[in-house]
Backbone bond lengths (Angstrom), bond angles and torsions (degrees), N, CA, C in turn:
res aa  C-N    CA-C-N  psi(-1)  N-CA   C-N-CA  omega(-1)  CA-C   N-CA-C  phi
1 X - - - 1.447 - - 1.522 111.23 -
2 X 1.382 124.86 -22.81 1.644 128.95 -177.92 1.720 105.97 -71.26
3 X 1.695 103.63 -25.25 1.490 86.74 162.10 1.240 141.24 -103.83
4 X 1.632 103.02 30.89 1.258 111.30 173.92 1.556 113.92 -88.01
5 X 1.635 97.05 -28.37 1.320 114.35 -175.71 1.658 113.08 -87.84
6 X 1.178 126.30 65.95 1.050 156.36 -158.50 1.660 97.29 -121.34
7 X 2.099 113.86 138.49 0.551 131.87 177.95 1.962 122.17 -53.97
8 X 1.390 114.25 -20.84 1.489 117.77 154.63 1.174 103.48 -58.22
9 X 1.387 125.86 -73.55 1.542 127.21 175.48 1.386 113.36 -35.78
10 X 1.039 157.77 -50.48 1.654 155.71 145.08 1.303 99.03 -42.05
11 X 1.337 146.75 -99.60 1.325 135.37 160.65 1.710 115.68 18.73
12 X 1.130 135.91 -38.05 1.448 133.68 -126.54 1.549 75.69 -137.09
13 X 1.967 123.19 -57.40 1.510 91.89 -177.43 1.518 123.10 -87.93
14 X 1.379 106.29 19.08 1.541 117.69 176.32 1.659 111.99 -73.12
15 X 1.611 95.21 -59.49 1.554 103.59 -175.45 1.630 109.19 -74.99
16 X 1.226 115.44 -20.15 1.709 116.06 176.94 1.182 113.60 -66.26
17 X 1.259 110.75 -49.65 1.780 132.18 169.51 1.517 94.35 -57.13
18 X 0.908 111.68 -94.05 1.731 100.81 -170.97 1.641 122.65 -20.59
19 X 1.655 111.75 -45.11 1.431 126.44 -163.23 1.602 90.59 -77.51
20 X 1.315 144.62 -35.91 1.305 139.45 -171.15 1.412 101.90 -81.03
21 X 1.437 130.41 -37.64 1.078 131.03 -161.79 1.419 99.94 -74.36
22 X 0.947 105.77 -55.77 2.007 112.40 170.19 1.639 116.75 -52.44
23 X 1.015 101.96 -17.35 1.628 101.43 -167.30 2.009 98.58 -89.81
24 X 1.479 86.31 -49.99 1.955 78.43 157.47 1.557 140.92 -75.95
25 X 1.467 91.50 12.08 1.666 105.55 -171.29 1.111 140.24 65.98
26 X 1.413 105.51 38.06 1.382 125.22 -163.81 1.640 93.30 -104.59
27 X 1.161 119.48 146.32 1.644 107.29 170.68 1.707 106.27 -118.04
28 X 1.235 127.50 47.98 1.350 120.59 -146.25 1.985 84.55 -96.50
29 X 1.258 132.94 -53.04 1.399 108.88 171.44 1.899 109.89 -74.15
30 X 1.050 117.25 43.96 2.047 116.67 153.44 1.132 86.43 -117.16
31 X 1.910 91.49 150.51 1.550 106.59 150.69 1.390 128.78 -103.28
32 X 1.094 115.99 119.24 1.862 102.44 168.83 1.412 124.44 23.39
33 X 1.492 88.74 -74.07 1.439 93.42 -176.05 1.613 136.07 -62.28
34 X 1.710 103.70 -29.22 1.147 130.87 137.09 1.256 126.68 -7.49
35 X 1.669 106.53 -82.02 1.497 139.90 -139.88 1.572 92.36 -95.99
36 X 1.488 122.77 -32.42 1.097 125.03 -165.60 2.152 127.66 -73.21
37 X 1.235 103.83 -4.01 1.388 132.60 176.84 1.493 112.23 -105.48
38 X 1.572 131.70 20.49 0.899 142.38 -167.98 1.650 101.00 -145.33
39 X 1.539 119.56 135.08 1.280 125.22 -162.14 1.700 100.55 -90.82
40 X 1.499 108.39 135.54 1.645 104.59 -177.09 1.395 101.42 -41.08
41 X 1.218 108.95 -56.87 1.771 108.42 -157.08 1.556 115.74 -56.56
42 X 1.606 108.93 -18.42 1.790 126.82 -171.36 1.651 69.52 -89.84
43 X 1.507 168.44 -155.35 0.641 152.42 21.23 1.506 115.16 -119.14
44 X 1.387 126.84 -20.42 1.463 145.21 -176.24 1.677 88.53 -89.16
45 X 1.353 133.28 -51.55 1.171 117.62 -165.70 1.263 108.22 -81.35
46 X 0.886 142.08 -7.90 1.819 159.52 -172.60 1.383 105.53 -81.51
47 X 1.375 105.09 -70.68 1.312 116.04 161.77 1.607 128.55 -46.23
48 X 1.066 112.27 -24.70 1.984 138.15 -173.79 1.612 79.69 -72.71
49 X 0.797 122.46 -95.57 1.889 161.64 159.85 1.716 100.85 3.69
50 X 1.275 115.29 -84.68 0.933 126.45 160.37 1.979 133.42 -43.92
51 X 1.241 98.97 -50.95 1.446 75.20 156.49 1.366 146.15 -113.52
52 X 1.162 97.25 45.45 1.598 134.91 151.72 1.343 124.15 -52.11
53 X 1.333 79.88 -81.78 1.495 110.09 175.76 1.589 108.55 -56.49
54 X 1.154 135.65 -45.78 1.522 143.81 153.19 1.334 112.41 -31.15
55 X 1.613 114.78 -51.57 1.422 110.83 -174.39 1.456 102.76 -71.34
56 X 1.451 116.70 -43.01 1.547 107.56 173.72 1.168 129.13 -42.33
57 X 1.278 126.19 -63.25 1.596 133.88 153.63 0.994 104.33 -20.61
58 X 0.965 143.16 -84.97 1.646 163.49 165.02 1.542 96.72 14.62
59 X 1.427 95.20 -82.83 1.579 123.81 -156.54 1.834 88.61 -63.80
60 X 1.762 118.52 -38.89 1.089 103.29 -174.94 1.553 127.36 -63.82
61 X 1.286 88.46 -16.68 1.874 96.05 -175.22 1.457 122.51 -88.92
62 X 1.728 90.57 -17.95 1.876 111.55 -170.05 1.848 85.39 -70.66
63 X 1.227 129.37 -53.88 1.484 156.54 176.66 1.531 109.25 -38.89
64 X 0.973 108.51 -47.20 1.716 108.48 -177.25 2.244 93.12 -94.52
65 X 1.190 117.63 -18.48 1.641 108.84 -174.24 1.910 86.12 -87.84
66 X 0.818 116.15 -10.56 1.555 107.34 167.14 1.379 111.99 -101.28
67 X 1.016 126.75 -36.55 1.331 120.19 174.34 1.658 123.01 -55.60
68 X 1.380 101.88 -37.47 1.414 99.80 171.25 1.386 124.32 -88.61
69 X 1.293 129.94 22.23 1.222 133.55 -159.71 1.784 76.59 -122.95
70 X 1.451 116.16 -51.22 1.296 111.24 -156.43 2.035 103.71 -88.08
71 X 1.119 103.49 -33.51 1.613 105.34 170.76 1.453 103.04 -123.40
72 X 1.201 132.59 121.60 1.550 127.26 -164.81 1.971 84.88 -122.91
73 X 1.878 98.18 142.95 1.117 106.01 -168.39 1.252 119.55 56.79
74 X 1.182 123.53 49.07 2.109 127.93 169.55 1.238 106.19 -126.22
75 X 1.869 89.31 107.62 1.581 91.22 -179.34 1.364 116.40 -84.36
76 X 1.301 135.73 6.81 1.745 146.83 152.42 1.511 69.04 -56.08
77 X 1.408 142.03 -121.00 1.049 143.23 -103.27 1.801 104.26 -63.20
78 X 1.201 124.94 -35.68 0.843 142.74 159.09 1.406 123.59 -35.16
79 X 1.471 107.86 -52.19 1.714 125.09 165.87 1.152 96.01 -58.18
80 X 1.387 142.15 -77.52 1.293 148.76 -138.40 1.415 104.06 -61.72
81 X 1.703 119.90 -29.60 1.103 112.29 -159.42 1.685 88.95 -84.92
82 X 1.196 103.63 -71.41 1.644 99.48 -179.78 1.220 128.53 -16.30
83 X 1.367 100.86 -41.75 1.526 94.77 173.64 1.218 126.87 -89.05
84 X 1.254 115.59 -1.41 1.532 129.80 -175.46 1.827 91.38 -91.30
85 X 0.907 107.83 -52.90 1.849 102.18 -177.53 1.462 106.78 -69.82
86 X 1.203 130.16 -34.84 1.675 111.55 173.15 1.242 118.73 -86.73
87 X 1.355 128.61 4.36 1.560 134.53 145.54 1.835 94.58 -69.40
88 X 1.022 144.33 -36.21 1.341 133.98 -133.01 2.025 89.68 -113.98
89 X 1.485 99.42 -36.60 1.350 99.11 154.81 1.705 121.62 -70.60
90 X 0.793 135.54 -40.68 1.463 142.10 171.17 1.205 118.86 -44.97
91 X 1.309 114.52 -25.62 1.368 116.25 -171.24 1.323 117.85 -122.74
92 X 1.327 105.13 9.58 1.947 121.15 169.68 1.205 88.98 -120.33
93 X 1.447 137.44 -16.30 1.608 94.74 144.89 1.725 132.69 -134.03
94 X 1.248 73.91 72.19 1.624 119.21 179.16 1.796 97.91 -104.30
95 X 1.321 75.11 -66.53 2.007 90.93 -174.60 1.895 101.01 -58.29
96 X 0.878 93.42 -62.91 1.541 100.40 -176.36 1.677 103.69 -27.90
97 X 1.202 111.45 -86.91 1.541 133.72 173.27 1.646 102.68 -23.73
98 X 1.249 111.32 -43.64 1.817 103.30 -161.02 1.735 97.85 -85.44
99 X 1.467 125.03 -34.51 1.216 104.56 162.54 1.117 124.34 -93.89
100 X 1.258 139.85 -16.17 1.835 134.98 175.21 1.769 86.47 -39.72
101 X 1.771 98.69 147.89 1.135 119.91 -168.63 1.935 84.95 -98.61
């Protein structure tokens, strides 16, 4: 069970937590400085948008902390993930870009 609890596994309830927290409109993981290049009125849909994409990550990292528990050392699984997180990067800053002012 200690290798379930693996830094993917932390990873996974970081960005999930974040992606829920945003999804209720909370901005408590942004910073200011962050949040501040984004127009109030863009800010509910940003947040919509964004923690989405958070939960995706999320689920992608929860996905690879199971994968190695269940195939340990598989670099297919390994591939899969990579590519599953730079799609998952691609598209937070996608979002990013369309609201930065």
């Amino acid at each position: 069970m200690s290798q379930f609890l693996s830094l993917s596994f932390l990873a996974s309830i970081y960005f999930f937590a974040r992606g829920v927290f945003a999804l209720f409109g909370q901005t408590t993981f942004y910073t200011r400085r962050h949040l501040e290049h984004i127009d109030e009125s863009d800010l509910p849909a940003y947040l919509k948008q964004i923690g989405t994409a958070h939960m995706a990550v999320g689920i992608v990292f929860l996905a690879k902390a199971i994968a190695n528990v269940v195939f340990p050392y598989s670099k297919a699984a390994l591939y899969v993930f990579l590519l599953a997180l730079l799609v998952c990067v691609y598209f937070i800053s996608k979002i990013d870009n369309r609201y930065k002012k």
